[in-house]
C-alpha positions in Angstrom: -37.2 -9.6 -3.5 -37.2 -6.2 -1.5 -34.4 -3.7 -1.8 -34.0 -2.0 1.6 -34.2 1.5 1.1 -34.8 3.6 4.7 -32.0 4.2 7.2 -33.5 2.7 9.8 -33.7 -0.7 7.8 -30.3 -0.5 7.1 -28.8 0.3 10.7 -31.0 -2.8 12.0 -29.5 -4.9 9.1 -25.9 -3.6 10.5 -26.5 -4.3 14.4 -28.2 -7.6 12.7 -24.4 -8.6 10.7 -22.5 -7.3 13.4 -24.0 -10.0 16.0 -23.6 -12.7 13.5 -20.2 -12.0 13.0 -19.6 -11.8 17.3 -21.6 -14.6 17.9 -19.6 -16.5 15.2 -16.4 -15.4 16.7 -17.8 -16.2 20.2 -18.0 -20.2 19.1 -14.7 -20.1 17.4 -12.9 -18.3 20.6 -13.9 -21.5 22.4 -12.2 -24.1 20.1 -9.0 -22.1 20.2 -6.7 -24.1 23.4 -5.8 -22.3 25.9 -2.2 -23.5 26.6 0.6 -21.0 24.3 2.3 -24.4 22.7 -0.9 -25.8 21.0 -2.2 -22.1 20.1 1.7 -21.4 18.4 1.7 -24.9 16.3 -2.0 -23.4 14.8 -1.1 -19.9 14.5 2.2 -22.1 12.5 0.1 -23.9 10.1 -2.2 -20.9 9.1 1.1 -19.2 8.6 1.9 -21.7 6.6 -1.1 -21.5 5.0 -0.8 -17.8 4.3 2.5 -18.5 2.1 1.7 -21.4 0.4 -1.4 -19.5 -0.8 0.7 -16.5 -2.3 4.1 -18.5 -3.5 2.8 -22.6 -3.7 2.5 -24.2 -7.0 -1.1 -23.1 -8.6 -1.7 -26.9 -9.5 -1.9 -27.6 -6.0 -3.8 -25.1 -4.7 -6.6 -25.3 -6.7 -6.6 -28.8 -5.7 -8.4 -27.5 -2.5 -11.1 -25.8 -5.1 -11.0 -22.3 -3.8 -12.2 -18.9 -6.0 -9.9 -16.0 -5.9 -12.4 -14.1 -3.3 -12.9 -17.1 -0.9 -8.8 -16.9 -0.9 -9.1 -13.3 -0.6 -11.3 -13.7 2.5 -8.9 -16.5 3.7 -6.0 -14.3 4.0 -8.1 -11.8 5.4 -8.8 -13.7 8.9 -5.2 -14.2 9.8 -4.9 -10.9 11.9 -8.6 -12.2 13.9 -6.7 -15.1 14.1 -3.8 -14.5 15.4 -5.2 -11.6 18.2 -6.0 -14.9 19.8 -3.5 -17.8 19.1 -0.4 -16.1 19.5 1.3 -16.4 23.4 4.3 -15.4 24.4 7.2 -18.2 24.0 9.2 -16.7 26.6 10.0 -19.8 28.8 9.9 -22.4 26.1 13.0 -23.3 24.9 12.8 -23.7 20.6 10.4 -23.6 18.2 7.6 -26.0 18.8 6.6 -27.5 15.3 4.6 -30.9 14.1 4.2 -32.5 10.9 1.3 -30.6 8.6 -0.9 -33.7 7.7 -3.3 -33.4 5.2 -6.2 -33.3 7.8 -4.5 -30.5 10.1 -3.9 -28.9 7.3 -7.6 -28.9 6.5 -8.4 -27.7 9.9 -6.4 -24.7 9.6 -7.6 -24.0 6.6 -11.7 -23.9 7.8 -10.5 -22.2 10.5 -8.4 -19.5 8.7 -11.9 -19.1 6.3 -14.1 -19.1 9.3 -11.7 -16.2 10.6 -11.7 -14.2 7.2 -15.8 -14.3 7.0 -16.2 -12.9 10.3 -13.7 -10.3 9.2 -15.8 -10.1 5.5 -19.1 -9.6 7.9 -17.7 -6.4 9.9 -16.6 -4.8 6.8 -20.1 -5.7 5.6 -21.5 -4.1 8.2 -19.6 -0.5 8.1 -19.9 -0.2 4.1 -23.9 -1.2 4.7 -24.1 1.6 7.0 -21.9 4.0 5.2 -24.0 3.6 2.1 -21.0 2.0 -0.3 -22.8 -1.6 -0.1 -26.4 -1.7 -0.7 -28.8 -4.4 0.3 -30.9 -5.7 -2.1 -32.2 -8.7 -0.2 -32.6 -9.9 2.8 -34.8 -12.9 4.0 -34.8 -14.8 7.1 -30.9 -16.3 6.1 -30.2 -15.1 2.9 -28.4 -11.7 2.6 -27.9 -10.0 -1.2 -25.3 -7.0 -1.2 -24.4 -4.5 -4.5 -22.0 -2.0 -4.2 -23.9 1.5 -4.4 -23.4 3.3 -7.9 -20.9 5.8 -7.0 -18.6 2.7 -5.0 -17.3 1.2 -7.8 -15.3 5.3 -8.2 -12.3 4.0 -4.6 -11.0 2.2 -7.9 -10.4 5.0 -9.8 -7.0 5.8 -7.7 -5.7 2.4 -7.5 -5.9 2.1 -11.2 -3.9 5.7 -11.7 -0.6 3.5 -10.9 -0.7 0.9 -13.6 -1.8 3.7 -16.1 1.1 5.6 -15.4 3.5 2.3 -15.1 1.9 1.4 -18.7 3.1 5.2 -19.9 6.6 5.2 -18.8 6.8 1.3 -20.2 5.7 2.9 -23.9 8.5 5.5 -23.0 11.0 3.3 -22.5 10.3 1.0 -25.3 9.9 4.6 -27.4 12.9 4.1 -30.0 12.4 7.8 -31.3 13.7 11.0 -29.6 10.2 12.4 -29.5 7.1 11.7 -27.4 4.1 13.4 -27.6 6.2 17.0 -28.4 8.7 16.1 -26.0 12.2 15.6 -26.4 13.2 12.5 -24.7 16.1 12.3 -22.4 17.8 9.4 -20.4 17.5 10.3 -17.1 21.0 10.1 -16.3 22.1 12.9 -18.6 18.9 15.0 -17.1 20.9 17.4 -15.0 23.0 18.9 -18.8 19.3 20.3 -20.0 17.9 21.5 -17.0 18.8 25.3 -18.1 17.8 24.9 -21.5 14.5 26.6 -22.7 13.2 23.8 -24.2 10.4 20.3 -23.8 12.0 18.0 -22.6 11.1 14.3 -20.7 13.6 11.9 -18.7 12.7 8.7 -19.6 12.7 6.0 -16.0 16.6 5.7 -15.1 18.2 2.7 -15.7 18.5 0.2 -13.3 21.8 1.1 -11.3 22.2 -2.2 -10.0 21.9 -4.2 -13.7 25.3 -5.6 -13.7 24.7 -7.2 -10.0 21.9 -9.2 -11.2 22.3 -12.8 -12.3 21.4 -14.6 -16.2 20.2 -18.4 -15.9 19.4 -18.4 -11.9 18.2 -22.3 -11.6 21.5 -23.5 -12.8 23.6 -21.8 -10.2 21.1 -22.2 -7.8 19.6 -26.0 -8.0 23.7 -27.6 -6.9 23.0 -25.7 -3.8 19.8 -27.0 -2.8 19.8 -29.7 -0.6 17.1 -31.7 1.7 16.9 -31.3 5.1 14.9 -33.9 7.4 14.0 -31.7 10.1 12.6 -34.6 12.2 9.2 -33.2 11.1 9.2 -34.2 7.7 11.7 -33.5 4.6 12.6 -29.6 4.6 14.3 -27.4 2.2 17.8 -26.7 2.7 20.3 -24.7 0.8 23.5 -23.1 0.7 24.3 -19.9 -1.3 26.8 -17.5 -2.8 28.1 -14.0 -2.2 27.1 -13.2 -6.5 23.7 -15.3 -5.4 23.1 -12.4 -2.4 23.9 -9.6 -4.2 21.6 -10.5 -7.1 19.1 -10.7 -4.8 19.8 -7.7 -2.8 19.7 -5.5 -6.0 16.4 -6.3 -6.6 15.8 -5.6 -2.9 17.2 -2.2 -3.2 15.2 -1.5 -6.2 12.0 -2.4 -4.7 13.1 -0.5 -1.6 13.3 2.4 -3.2 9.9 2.5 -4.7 8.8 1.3 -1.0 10.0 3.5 0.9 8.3 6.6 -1.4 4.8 4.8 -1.3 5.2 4.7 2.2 6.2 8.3 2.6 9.1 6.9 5.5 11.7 9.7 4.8 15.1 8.3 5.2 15.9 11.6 7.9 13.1 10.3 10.3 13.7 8.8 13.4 11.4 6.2 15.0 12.4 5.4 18.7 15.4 6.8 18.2 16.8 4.5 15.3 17.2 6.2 11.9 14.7 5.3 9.1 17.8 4.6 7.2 18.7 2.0 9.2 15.5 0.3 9.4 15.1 0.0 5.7 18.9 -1.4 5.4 17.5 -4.3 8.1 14.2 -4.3 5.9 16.4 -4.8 2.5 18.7 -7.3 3.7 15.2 -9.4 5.1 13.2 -8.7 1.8 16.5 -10.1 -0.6 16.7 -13.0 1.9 12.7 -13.9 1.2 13.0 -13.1 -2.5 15.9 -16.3 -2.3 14.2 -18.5 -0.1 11.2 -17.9 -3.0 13.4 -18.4 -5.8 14.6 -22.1 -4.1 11.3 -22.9 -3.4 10.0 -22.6 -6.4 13.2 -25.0 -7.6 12.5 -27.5 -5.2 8.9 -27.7 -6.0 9.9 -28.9 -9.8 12.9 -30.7 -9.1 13.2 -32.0 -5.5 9.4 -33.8 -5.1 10.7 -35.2 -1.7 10.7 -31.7 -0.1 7.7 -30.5 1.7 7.3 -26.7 0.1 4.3 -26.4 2.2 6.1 -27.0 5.7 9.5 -25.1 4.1 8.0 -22.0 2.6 7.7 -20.3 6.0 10.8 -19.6 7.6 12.4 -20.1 11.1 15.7 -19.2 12.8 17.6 -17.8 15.7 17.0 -13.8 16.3 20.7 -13.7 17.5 22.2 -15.5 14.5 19.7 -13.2 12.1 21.3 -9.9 13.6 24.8 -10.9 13.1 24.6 -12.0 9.4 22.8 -8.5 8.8 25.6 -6.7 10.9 28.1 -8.6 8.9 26.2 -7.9 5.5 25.6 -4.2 6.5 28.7 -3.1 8.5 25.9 -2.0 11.1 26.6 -2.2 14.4 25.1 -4.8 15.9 24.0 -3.2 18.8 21.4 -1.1 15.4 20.2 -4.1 14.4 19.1 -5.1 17.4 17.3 -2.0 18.1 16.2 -2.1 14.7 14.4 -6.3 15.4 12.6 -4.6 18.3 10.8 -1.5 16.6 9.8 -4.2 13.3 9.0 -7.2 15.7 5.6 -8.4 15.8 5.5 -10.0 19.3 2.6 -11.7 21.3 1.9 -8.4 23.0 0.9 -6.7 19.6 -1.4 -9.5 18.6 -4.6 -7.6 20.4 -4.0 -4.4 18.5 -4.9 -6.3 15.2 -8.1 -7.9 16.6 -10.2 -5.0 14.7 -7.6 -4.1 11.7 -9.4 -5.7 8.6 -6.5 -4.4 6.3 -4.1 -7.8 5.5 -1.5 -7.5 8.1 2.0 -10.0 7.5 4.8 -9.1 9.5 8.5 -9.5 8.1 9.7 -10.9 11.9 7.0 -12.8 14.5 9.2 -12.9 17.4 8.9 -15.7 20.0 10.7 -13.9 22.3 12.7 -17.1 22.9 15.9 -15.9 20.3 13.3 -17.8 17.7 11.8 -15.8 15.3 9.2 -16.6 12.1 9.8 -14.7 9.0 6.8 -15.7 6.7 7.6 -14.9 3.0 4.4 -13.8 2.2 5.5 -10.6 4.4 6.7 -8.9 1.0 3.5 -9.3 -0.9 2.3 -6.2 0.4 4.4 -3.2 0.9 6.3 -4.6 3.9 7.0 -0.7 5.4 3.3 -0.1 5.2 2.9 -2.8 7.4 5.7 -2.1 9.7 3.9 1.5 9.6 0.4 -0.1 10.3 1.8 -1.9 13.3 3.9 1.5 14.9 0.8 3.5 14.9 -0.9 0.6 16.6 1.0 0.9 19.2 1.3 4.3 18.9 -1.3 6.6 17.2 0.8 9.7 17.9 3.6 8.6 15.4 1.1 10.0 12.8 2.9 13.3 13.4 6.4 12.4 13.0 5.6 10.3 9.9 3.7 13.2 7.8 7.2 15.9 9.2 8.9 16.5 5.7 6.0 15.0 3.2 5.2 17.9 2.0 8.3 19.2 1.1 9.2 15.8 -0.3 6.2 15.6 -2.7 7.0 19.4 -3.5 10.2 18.4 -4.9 9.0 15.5 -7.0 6.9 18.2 -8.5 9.0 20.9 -8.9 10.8 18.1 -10.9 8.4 18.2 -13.1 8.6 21.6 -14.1 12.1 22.0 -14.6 14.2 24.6 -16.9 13.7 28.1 -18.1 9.8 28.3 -18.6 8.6 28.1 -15.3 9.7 30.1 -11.9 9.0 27.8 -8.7 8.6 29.2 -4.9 10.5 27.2 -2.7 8.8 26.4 0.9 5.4 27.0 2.1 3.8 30.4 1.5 1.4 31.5 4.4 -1.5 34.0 3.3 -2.2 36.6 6.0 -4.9 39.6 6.7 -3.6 42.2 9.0 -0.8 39.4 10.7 -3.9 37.3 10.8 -3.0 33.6 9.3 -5.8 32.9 6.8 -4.5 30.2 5.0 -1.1 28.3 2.9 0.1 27.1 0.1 2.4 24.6 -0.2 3.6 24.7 -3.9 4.0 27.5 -6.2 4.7 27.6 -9.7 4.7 30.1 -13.0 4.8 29.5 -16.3 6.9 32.4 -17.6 5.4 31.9 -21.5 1.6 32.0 -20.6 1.8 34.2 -17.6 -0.5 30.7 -15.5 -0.3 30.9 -12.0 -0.3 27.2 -10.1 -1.2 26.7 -6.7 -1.2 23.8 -5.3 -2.4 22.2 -1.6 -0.6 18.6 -1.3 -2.1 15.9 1.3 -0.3 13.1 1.6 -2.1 10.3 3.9 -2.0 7.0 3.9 -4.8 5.0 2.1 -3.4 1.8 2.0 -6.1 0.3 4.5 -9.3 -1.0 4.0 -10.9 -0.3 7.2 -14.1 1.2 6.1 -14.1 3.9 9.2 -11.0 5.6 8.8 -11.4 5.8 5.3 -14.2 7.7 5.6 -12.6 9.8 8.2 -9.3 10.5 5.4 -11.9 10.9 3.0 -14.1 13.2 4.3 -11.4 15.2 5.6 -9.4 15.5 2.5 -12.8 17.0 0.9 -13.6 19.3 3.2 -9.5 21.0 3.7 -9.7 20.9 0.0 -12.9 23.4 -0.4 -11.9 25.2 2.8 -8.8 25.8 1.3 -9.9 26.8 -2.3 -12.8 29.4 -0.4 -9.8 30.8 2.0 -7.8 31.4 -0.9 -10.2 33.1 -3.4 -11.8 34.9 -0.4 -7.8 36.0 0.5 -7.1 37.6 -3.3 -10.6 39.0 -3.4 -10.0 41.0 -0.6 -6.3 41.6 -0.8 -5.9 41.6 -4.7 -3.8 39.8 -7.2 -0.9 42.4 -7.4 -0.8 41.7 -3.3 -0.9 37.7 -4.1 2.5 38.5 -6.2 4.3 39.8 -3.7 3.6 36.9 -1.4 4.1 34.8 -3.5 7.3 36.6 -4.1 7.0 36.3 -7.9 9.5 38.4 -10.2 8.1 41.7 -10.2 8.1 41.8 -14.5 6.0 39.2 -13.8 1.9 40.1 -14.6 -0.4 37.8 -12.6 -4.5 37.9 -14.1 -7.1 36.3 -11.6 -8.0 34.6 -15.0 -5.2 32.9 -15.5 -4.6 31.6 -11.5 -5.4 27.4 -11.2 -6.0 25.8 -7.7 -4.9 22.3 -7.6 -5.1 19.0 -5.0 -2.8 16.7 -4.7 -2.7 13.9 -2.9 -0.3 11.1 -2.9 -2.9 8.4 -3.3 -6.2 9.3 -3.2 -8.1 12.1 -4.5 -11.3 11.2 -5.9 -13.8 10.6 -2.3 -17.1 10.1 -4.4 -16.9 6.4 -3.6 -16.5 6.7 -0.5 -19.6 9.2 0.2 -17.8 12.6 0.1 -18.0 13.8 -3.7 -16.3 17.8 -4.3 -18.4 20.2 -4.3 -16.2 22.8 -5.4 -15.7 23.6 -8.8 -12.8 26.4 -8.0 -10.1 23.7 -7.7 -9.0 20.4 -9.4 -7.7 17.3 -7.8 -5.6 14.3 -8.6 -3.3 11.8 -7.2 0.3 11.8 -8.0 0.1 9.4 -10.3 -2.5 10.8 -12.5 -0.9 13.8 -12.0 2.1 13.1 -13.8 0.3 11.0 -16.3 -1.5 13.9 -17.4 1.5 16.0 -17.6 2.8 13.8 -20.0 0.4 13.5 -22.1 -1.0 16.7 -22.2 2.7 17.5 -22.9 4.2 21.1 -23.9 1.1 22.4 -25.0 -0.1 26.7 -25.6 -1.8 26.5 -21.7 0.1 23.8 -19.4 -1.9 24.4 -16.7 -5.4 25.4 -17.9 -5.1 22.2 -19.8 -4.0 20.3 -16.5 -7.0 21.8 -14.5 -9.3 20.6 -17.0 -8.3 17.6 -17.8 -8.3 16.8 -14.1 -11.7 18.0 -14.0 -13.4 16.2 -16.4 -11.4 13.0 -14.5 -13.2 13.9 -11.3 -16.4 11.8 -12.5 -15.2 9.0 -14.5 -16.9 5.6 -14.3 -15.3 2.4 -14.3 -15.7 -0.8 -16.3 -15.2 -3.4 -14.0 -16.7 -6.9 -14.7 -18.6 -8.0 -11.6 -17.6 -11.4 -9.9 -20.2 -12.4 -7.6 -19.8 -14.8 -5.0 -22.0 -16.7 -1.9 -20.0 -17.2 1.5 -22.3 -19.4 4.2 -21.7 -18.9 7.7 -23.1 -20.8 10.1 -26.6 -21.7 8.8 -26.5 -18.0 6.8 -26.0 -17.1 3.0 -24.6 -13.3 2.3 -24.4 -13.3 -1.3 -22.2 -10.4 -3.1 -22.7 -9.3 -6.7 -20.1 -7.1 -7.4 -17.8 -6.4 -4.2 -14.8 -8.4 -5.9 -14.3 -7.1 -9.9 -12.2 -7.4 -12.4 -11.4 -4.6 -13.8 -9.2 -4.0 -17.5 -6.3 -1.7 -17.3 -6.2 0.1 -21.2 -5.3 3.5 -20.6 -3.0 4.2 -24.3 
């Protein structure tokens, strides 16, 4: 077996995927019918598909015998797939629906796969040329990919969240007043110590919305459930309760909340005109109304064996009656909500923008433009305002701009946060360096540590990484590496020339204050992503440390109230920047058309242990 190893090998292997994957798509165009009705009742049933895959019973689905990467790959042709089956509705009156038989269900379900390996081939293709997938063999119609050495790092990010989710879950459990030198506070008595001179920690807030939420849900919820013959088979029918809605809607909120933050949607933004605010109220009150429909389901499925679940998981109503219950629920004008459906709408004219948009892609609303609407449930398995942010900037690429006005200053505060009470003086806003009125560079966070005399500043990026198209993340990633090292050269070159007693002053720290060049720490952070050596762009620059939030305020904590906070910090981020992962490869063989491409390690399963 040869490895290939030149360049030119490897951009002949990526024209050579590339036309598989468009003459694969070619043959599949032409089985999709042409008329709206027939291409809606598909694009229906791999809907269908798509929910019963994420929320059916696991006994059944294995049934159909597939791994967890050929369902990976299954999901990931439903945006190919839809480019081209979803037609406007407009002068068709209803929802046009059929019985899912066993056999068109089967037919979806090839065509869904077929779909998500053409997908699977084109992201082959960019991380082949890129360099993060390596070909190890490749004869007449057997391909062999590895993921390069330094590929396996894009997970080192991702994991950063369940380390620090495993952190504050030994804080909360912590049943002593101390952590790690900290004194432990509840963070709703925070605001009483934040004068003190002292270490101390909020541990996570309790849940505001506790006594809203419901003990023993299947008995209050199985007398409402009813069957429903739809004319198209037994459906799933229920009634409900105003304590049943609000249970649900407090866990909405919750997961709003956290939501809304990943997403970086500031509730002061505007989109189109509407307030962000409102949009996430619409967005709340459609998430708690999924969570329910879930909850039933998964009732119905143990104790009501006549209902289809596959045919009742996905969801269908009138837009009109939609907006008033959420008006009614909301005290928002109705007139909002409205406006609100037409910004979060995925309609037949958006279908073409996610023709090439390999990252999964489920709407919360698929508007027929008839005053039908879908909602598919599996819309919330994904951050459902990422989505709704995917799909805006499809439309419109210069949203970018509004949605990164007031990031910075938002992720300044969370930090700032952290660095609370009497040891530490913070700069509020950005600070702009300057050479004879000459702008030479900024920095966006400030901070002094009063004991040690450490000087921290701080450059904060916060773009979105959520996708998994291989091009702009290499665009994100190499642009995050290079404003990084630009920005650490700018600065040093600024206090070389301009001296640190000058850097004081604009910093506008105390004058009693003593700044040493010894004691000043650059720092990255970005809200996601930080570490670009698996992606091809490794730091070169040794002057600064990076770090995602997360791992940023793991480190804190653990690190904890220690003799050099921030020396420690830079570090400790430092010797982070060139970790390795563990992950346990899981290879797997896809076959299109008469080809194998056979993958040893691009799906992994990787162990979270971070005490």
């Amino acid at each position: 077996m040869k490895q290939l190893e030149t360049s030119d090998e490897h951009q002949i292997l990526y024209k050579e995927i590339n036309a598989i994957a468009d003459n694969e798509l070619a043959r599949l165009v032409n089985m999709v019918p042409d008329d709206p009705i027939n291409n809606f009742i598909i694009l229906l049933e791999i809907t269908r598909i798509y929910d019963y895959l994420n929320f059916g019973k696991g006994e059944e689905i294995k049934k159909y015998g597939f791994t967890f990467q050929e369902i990976d790959v299954l999901k990931s042709g439903w945006n190919l797939a839809t480019s081209f089956l979803f037609k406007s509705l407009k002068t068709i009156s209803g929802i046009p629906i059929i019985p899912s038989s066993e056999e068109f269900r089967k037919l979806s379900i090839s065509l869904l796969y077929q779909f998500g390996c053409i997908t699977l081939l084109r992201r082959t293709a960019e991380m082949i040329r890129s360099g993060i997938l390596i070909a190890d063999y490749k004869k007449e119609n057997i391909f062999k990919f590895s993921m390069s050495p330094d590929g396996k790092a894009q997970f080192l990010d991702e994991m950063e969240h369940s380390y620090l989710k495993n952190l504050e879950d030994r804080l909360e459990q912590n049943k002593n007043s101390f952590y790690n030198g900290w004194e432990l506070v509840d963070y709703d008595n925070v605001n009483s110590v934040f004068q003190n001179y002292g270490s101390f920690l909020s541990k996570r807030h309790n849940d505001p919305f506790s006594s809203l939420k419901l003990e023993d849900l299947e008995s209050k919820m199985t007398p409402l459930l009813k069957s429903w013959d739809s004319g198209k088979g037994i459906m799933m029918g229920y009634d409900s309760t105003e304590e049943l809605d609000w249970h649900f809607m407090a866990i909405s909120t919750n997961a709003l909340a956290q939501w809304r933050d990943e997403a970086g949607l500031h509730p002061d933004l505007k989109i189109e005109g509407v307030k962000v605010s409102h949009i996430i109220a619409v967005v709340m009150c459609l998430v708690s109304f999924n969570l329910k429909h879930i909850k039933f389901a998964s009732i119905a499925e143990q104790q009501r064996k006549e209902i289809l679940i596959f045919q009742s998981l996905t969801i269908w109503c009138s837009l009109t009656e939609l907006i008033n219950d959420i008006s009614d629920f909301t005290n928002i004008e109705k007139r909002i909500v409205a406006q609100v459906f037409e910004i979060i709408s995925f309609k037949a004219s958006d279908a073409a923008l996610i023709k090439n948009h390999t990252t999964k892609f489920m709407p919360l609303i698929i508007n027929l433009e008839n005053d039908f609407v879908l909602r598919p449930v599996s819309s919330i398995v994904r951050n459902p305002l990422n989505t709704l942010k995917d799909l805006l900037l499809l439309r419109n690429p210069q949203l970018t701009a509004e949605f990164n006005k007031g990031r910075e200053s938002w992720l300044r505060n969370y930090l700032y946060a952290m660095f609370t009470g009497t040891r530490y003086h913070r700069i509020e806003g950005n600070i702009a360096l300057r050479i004879n009125k000459k702008f030479i560079t900024d920095i966006d966070a400030v901070i002094y540590d009063n004991v040690t005399g450490e000087l921290a500043l701080f450059q904060i990026k916060w773009q979105d990484y959520h996708l998994n198209d291989v091009k702009k993340l290499r665009s994100k990633a190499s642009n995050l590496t290079k404003e990084l090292e630009e920005w650490t050269k700018k600065v040093y070159e600024w206090i070389s020339s301009q001296g640190v007693d000058r850097l004081a002053h604009n910093l506008r720290v105390p004058k009693n204050k003593k700044i040493s060049e010894s004691k000043i720490y650059l720092f990255g952070l970005s809200k996601d992503a930080a570490r670009m050596k698996g992606y091809g762009f490794e730091l070169k620059e040794e002057r600064i440390a990076i770090g995602t939030w997360a791992q940023f305020q793991r480190n804190r904590t653990e690190i904890g109230p220690s003799n050099s906070v921030f020396g420690d910090l830079f570090n400790t981020l430092k010797e982070q920047e060139n970790e390795v992962v563990e992950a346990i490869p899981k290879p797997v063989t896809f076959k299109v058309s008469d080809k194998e491409f056979y993958y040893k390690d691009l799906w992994n399963v990787i162990e979270i242990d971070k005490n």
